[in-house]
C-alpha positions in Angstrom: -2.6 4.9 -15.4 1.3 5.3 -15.8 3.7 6.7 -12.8 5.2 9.4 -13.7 9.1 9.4 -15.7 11.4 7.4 -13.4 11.4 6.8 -9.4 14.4 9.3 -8.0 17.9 7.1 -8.0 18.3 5.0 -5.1 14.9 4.2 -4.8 12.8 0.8 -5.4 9.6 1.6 -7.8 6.5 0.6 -5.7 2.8 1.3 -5.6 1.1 1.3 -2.6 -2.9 0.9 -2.0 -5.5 2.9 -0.2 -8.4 0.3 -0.3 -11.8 2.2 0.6 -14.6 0.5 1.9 -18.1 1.9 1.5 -18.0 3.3 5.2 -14.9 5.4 4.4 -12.3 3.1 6.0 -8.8 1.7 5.1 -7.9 -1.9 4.7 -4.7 -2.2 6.8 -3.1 -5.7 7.5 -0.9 -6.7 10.5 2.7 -7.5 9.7 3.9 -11.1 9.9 7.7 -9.8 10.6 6.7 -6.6 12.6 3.7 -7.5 14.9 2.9 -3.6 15.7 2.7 -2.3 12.7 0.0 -2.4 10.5 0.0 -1.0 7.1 -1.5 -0.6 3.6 -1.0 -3.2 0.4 2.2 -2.3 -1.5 4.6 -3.8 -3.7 7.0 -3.1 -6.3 6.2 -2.3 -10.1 7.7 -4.8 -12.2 9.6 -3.7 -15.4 6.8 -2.6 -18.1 4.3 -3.1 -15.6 1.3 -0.1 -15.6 0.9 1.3 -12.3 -2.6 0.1 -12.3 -1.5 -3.5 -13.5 1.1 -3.5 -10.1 -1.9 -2.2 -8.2 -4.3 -5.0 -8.9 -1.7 -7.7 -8.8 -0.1 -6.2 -5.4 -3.8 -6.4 -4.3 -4.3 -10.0 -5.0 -1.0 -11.0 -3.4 -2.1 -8.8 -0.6 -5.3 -9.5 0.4 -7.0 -12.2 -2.0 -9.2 -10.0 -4.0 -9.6 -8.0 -7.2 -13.3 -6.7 -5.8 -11.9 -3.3 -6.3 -12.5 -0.3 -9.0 -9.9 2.6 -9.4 -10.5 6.3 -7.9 -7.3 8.2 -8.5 -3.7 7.9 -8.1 -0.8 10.4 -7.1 0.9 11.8 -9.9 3.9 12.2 -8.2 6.6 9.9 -6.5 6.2 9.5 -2.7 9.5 8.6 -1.4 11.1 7.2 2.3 14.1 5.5 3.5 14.3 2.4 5.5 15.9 2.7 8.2 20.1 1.5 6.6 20.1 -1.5 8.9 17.1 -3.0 6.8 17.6 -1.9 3.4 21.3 -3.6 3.6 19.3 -6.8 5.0 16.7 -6.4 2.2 17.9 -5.3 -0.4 21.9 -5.5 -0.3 21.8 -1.8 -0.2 20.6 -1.6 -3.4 18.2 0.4 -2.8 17.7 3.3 0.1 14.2 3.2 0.1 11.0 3.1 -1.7 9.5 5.1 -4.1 6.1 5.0 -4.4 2.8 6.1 -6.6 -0.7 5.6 -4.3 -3.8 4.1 -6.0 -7.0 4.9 -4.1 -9.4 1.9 -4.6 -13.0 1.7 -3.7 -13.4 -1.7 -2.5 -16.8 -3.1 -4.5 -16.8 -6.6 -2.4 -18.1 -8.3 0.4 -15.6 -8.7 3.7 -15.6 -12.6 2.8 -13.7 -11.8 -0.6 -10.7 -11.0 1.5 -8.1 -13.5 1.9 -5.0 -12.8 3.5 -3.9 -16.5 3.7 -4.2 -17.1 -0.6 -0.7 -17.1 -1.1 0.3 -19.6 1.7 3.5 -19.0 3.7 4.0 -16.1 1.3 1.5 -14.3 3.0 2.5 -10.5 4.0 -0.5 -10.0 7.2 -1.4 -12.2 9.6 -4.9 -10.4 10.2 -6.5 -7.7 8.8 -9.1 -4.7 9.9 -10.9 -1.9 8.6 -9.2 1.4 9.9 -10.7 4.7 10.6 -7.7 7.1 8.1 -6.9 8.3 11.4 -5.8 5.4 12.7 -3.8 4.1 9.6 -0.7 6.3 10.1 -0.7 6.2 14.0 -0.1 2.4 12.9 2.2 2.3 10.9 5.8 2.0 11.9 7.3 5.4 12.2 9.5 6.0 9.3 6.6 5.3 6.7 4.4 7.2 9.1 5.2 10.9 7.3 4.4 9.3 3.7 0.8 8.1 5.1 0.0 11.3 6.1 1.3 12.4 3.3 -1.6 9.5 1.3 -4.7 10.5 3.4 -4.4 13.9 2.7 -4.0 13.4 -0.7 -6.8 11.2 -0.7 -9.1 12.8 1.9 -12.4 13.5 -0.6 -12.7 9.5 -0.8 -12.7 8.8 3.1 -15.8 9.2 4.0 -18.7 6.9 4.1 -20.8 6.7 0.4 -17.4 8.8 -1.3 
């Protein structure tokens, strides 16, 4: 799995993850520096990095585990800005925002596999849930909320129970 060409200029190559359970819902984790917003695994793509490699790393880093198997991606780049107050602070307005390929995952593992804490006080979520896709973008803070929309639909044939 490669993203397509090059993000759009101004934007920060990520991947994001839809992680599937076998009951059709989302893994969503609780923000350390935004307690109300929950939101998906994502990450940026490292230089030469496959989408699927940033995928499965971004996934460890996220939640602990690997216990997942590759559905589909988007072929196309997702984009939103951060609000400019935050991309200065983040990025030294480097960047306006992220651009981003989705990798549906069906998760193959037992709740116990999860780990939010693995990576210490590196840690992104300080809990985690299983989310009805419903739920996920009324969630997530509100400028990412048009690009979740944007995920489920894309990946609405894998959110349902057995998919």
């Amino acid at each position: 799995m490669t993203a397509p060409d090059t993000p759009p200029a101004g934007y920060r190559p990520c991947v994001g993850i839809v992680l599937i359970n076998r009951d059709g819902l989302i893994f969503t984790g609780q923000r350390h520096d935004t307690p109300d917003a929950w939101q998906m695994p994502q990450g940026g793509i490292d230089a030469g990095e496959s989408v699927e490699s940033a995928a499965y790393r971004e996934l460890r880093e996220e939640t602990g585990t690997d216990q997942a198997e590759v559905l589909t991606q988007t072929q196309d780049w997702m984009t939103y800005d951060l609000p400019a107050k935050i991309a200065k602070k983040r990025w030294r307005g480097r960047f306006q925002g992220q651009a981003q390929i989705w990798v549906a995952m069906r998760f193959v593992g037992m709740d116990t596999d999860i780990d939010i804490a693995a990576h210490g006080k590196h840690a992104e979520f300080s809990t985690w849930r299983w989310s009805p896709p419903e739920r996920v973008a009324q969630d997530i803070v509100a400028f990412k909320r048009p690009i979740y929309r944007q995920v489920l639909a894309a990946f609405a044939p894998y959110l349902s129970a057995g998919s």
